[in-house]
C-alpha positions in Angstrom: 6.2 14.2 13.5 5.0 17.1 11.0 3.0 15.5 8.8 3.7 15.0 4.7 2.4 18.4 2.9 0.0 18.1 -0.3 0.2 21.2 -2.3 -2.4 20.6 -5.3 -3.8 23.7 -7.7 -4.4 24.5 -11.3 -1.4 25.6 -13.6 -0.2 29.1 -13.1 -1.5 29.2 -9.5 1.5 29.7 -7.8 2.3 26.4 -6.6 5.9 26.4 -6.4 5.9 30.0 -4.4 3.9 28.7 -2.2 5.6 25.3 -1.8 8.8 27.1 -1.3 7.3 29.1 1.8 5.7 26.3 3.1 9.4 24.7 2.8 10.6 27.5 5.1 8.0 26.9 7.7 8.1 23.2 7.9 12.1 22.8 7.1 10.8 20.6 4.2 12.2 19.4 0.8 10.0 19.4 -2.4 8.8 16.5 -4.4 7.3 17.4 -8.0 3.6 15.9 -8.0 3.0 17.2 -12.2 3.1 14.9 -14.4 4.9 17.3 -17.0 7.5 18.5 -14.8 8.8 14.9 -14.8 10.1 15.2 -18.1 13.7 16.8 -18.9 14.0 18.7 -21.9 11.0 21.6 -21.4 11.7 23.4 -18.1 10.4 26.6 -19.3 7.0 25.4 -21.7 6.3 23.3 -17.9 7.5 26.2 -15.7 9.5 23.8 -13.8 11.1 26.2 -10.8 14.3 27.7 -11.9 17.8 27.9 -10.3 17.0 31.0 -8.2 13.6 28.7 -6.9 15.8 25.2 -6.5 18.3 27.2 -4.6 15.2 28.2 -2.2 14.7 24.3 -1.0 16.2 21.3 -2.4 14.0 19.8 -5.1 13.5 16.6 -6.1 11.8 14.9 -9.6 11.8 17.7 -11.7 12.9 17.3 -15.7 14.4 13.9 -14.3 13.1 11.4 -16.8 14.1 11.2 -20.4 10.9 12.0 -22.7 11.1 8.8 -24.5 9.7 7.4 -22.0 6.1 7.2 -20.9 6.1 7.2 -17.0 2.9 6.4 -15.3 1.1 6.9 -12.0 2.5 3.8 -10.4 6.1 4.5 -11.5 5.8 8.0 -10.2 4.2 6.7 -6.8 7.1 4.4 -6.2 9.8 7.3 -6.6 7.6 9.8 -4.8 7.5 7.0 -1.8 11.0 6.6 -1.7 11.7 9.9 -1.8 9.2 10.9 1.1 11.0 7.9 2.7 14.4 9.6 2.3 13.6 12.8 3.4 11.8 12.1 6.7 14.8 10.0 7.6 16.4 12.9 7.3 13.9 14.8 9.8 13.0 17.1 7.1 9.2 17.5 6.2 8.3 16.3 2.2 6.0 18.5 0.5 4.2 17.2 -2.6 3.4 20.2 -5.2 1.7 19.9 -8.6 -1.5 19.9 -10.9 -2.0 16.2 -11.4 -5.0 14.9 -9.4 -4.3 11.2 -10.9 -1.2 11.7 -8.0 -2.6 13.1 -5.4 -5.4 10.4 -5.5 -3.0 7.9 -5.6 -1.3 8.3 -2.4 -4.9 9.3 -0.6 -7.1 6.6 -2.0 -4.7 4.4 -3.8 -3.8 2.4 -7.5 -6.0 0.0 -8.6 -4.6 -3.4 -8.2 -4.2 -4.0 -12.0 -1.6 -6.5 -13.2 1.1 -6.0 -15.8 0.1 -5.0 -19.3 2.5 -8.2 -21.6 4.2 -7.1 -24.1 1.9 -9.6 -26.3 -1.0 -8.2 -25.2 0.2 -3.8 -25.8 1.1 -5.5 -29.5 -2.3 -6.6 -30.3 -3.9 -3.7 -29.1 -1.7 -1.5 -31.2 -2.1 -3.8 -33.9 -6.0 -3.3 -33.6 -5.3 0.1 -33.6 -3.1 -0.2 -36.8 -5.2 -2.2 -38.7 -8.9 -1.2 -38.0 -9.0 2.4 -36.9 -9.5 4.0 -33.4 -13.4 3.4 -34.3 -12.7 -0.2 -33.8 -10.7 0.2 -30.5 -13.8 2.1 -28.8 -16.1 -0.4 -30.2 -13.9 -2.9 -28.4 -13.4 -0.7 -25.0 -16.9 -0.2 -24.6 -17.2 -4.6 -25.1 -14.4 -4.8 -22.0 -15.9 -1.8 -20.0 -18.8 -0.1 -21.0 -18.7 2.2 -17.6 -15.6 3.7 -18.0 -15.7 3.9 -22.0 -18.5 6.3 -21.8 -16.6 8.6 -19.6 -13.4 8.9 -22.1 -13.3 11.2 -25.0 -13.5 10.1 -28.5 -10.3 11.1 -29.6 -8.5 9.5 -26.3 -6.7 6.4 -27.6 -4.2 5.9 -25.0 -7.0 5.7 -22.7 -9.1 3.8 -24.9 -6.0 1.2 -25.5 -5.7 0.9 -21.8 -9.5 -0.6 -21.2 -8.9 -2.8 -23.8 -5.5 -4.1 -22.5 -6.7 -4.4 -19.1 -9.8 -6.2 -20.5 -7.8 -8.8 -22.7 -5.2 -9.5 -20.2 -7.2 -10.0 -17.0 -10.8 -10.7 -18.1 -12.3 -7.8 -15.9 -12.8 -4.3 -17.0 -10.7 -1.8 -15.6 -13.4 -0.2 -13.8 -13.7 -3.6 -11.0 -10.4 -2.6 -9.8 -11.3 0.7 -8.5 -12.8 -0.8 -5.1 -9.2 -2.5 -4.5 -7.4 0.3 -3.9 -5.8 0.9 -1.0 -4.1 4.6 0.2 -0.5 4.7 -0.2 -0.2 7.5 2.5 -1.4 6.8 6.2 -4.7 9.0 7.1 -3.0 10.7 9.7 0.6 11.0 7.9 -0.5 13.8 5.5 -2.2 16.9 4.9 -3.7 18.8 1.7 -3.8 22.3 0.6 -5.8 23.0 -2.6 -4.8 26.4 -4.2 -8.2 27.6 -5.6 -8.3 31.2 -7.0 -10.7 33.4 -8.9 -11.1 32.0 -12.2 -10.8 34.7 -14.3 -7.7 36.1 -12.2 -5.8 32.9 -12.8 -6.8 33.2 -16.5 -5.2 36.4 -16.9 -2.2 35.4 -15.0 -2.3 32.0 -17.2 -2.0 34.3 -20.6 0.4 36.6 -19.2 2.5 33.8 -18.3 2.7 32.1 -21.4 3.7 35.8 -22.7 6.8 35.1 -20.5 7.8 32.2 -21.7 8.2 33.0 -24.9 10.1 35.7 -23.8 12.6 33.5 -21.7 12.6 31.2 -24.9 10.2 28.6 -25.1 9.9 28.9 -28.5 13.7 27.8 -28.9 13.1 25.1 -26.6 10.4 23.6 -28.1 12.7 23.7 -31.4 15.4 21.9 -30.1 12.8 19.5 -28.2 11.2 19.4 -31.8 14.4 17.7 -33.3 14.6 14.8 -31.1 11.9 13.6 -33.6 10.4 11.6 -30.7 6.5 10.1 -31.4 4.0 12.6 -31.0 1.6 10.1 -29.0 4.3 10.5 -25.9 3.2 12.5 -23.0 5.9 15.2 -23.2 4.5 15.7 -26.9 1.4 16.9 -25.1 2.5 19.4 -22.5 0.8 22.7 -23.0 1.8 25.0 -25.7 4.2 22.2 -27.3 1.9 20.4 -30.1 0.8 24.3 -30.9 4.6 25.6 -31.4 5.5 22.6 -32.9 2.9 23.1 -35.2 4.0 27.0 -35.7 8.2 25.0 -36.5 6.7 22.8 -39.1 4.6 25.7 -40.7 1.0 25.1 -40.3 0.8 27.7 -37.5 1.4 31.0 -37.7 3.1 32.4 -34.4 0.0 34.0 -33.1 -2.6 31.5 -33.9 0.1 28.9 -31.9 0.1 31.6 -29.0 -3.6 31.7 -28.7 -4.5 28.3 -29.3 -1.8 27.2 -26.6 -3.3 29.9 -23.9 -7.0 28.7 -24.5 -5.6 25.5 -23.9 -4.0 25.9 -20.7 -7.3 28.3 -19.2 -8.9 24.9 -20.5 -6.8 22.6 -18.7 -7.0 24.7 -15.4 -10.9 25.0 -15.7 -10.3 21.3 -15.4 -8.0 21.1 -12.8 -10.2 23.3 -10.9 -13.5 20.8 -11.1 -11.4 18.2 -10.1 -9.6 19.6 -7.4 -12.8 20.8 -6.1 -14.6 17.5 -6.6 -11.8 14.8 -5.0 -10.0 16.9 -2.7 -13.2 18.7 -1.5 -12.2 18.3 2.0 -8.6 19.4 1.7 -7.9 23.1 3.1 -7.7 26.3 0.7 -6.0 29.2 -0.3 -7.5 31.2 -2.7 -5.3 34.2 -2.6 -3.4 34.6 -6.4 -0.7 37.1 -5.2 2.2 35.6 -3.4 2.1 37.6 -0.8 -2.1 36.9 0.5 -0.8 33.3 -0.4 1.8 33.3 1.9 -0.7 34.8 4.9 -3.2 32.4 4.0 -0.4 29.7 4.2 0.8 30.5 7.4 -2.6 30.6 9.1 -2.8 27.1 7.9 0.1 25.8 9.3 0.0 27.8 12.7 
């Protein structure tokens, strides 16, 4: 059996292209693996693939969940799994594309084992929250899990909320679960590709492309994203370039300081995705070519 296909690389990189070819070679269907693409409502501010792309290869959990909701790595897992399971039944090889290593680590290495948050327990961290300031929820994260605290930025408080949920409800810090995990994918039942370009390259192509997407109306989208009035703390609030247009809607952004902020952003972002791409999936192979076409050599020489 051909096995499952990992397609991991920064934004802008050309992932879906290249997922598409490798679709052609391996008669596969394409699960989202970026944890922005998830969300309905933005499919051109998340350059989700478009209906020329879908028609390409059938596509699965893009701009599927409602962004009200705040999905996390263990809810994607299990719809990724059954969707893998779905596909190979049908004899057809699932490729996994996107820019979210939190994913790709959790069907490699595995979740940590960490029971359910109660609802009693999310209501008195947010009541912390409420009531004595994020100051007081770090002093209290770095009490549960002083490892793991010192490795979260100050301003992180949904990450910061989580150590101190997992510390109240179980009485372990987060971090002791890491050395449960277990791989949700079989060794042999998978391989990974890591796009990794030049830098600067994929920093042009990462302006360029935000260029476009105000052309193809991203602006308009985020407006009529914008009225839903949902809370700013949810993670579709965050995908690049929306808090900067929103910003621009309510009037404390002109259009052009939104447009750079929201591209420094995103090279941001990608610088990141690079170090961690490079760091976990170190032994994964590469293609480093930008253009589709080098891409699609490099590709094929990988999958013979």
């Amino acid at each position: 059996m051909t096995p499952i296909l990992l397609i991991a690389g920064p934004t802008a990189a050309g992932k879906t292209a290249l997922a598409i070819e490798a679709a052609r070679h391996l008669d596969g269907e394409i699960i989202n693996a970026d944890s922005m693409q998830i969300y309905a409502g933005l499919p051109i501010i998340t350059a989700c693939p478009d209906d020329e792309e879908r028609a390409a290869a059938p596509h699965h959990l893009f701009a599927t969940i409602d962004p009200a909701q705040r999905w996390s790595v263990g809810e994607w897992s299990q719809a990724a799994l059954a969707l893998v399971d779905e596909i190979s039944a049908r004899g057809k090889t699932p490729i996994l594309v996107g820019g979210t290593g939190l994913y790709f680590n959790a069907l490699t290495i595995g979740l940590a084992p960490v029971p359910e948050i109660s609802a009693e327990t999310r209501a008195r961290a947010t009541a912390l929250l409420e009531d004595e300031g994020l100051d007081a929820v770090r002093a209290e994260a770095e009490r549960q899990d002083p490892f793991s605290a010192a490795r979260i930025k100050p301003a992180d408080k949904q990450r910061l909320l989580r150590l101190v949920e997992v510390g109240w409800e179980t009485g372990r810090p987060l971090s002791s679960f890491h050395s449960e995990t277990t791989p949700l994918l079989g060794e042999r039942a998978w391989r990974g590709i890591v796009i990794e370009p030049d830098r600067q390259a994929l920093y042009d192509r990462i302006d360029l492309r935000f260029d476009l997407m105000l052309d193809a109306g991203a602006l308009e989208e985020v407006r009529a994203f914008r009225s839903r009035g949902l809370d700013p703390d949810l993670p579709a609030m965050k995908a690049l370039g929306v808090p900067q247009l929103i910003a621009h809607l309510d009037g404390t952004l002109d259009l052009a300081e939104a447009i750079e902020i929201s591209k420094r952003e995103s090279r941001r972002y990608a610088k990141r995705q690079m170090t961690w791409f490079r760091n976990q999936q170190a032994g994964w192979d590469r293609v480093t070519a930008l253009h589709k076409d080098g891409a699609r050599t490099q590709l094929a020489a990988l999958l013979g």
